[in-house]
C-alpha positions in Angstrom: 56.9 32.6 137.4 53.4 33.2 135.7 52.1 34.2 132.7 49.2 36.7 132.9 47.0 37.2 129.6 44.4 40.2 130.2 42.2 41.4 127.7 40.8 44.7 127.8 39.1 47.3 126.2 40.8 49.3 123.7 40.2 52.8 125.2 41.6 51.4 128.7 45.3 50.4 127.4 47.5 53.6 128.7 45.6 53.8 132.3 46.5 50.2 132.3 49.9 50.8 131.2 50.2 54.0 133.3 49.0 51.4 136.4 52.1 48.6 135.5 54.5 51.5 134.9 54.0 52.3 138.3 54.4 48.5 139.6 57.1 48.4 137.8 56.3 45.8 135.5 56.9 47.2 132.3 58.1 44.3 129.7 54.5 43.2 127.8 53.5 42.4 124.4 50.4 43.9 123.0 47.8 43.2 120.9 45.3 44.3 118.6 42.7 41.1 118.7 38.8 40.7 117.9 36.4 39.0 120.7 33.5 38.2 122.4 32.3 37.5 125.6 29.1 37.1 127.2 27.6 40.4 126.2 28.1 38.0 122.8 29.1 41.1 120.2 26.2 43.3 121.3 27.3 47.3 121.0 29.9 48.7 122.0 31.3 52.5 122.2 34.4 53.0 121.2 35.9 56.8 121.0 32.5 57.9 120.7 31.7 55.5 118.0 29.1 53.0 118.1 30.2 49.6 117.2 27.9 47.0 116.7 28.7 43.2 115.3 29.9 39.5 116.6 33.1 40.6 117.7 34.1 43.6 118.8 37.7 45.2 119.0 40.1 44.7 122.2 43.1 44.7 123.5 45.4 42.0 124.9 47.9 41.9 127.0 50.5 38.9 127.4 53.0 39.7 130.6 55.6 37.1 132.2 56.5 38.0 135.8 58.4 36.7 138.5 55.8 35.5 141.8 56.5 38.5 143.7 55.3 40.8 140.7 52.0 38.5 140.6 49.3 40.3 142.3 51.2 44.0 141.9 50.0 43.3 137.8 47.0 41.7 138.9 45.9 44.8 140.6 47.6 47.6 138.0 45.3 45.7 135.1 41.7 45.6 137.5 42.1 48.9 138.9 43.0 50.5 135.4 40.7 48.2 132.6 37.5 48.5 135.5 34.7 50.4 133.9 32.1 48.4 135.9 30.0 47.7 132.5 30.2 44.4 130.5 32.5 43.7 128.8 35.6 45.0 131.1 37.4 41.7 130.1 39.3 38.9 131.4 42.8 37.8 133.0 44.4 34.8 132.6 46.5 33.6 134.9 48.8 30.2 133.7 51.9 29.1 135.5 55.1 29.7 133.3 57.7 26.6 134.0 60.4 28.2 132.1 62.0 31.5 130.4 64.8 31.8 128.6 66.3 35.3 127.3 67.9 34.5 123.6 70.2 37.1 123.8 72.1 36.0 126.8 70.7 32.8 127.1 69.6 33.4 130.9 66.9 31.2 132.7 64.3 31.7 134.3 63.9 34.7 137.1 66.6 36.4 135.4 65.0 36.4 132.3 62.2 37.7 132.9 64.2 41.1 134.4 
């Protein structure tokens, strides 16, 4: 199991989400967040809107899959976040040694769906 963390850009979110829809990962949690990378807050355009300051609006993305679903998620985010301009974003990739669904109490695999 793994634990994937991908921040994007704001304006990206439903092709993304359109993208793990279709690899059938569709349990996430998202997240309104502010960050910075190495374009270090420097403009950005957001809906037409010029935004300029030290951090600078993104989404992020926290998804728990089971190893087959790894790359399949890995793919869905870079093919739908990919603008080719700084500031695209990141994914995290951490390995996830246990899951357990409260409601049922199931472990691992199974808990993740």
């Amino acid at each position: 199991m793994k634990y994937i963390v991908a921040v994007i850009q704001p304006h990206k979110l439903d092709e993304v989400m359109k993208l793990l829809e279709e690899a059938e990962v569709n349990m996430m949690t998202v997240s309104n967040v502010l960050g910075r990378g190495m374009q270090k807050g420097l403009t950005e355009i957001y809906r037409g809107a010029k935004e300029v300051g030290s951090l600078l609006k993104k989404i992020k993305l926290e998804i728990a899959v089971n190893e087959d679903f790894v790359e399949p998620t890995i793919q869905a985010i870079i093919k739908g976040a990919r603008t080719g301009d700084i500031g695209d974003g990141k994914i995290f990739i951490f390995d996830l040694p246990e899951v357990i669904r409260i409601r049922t109490g199931e472990k691992g695999g199974k808990a993740i769906g």
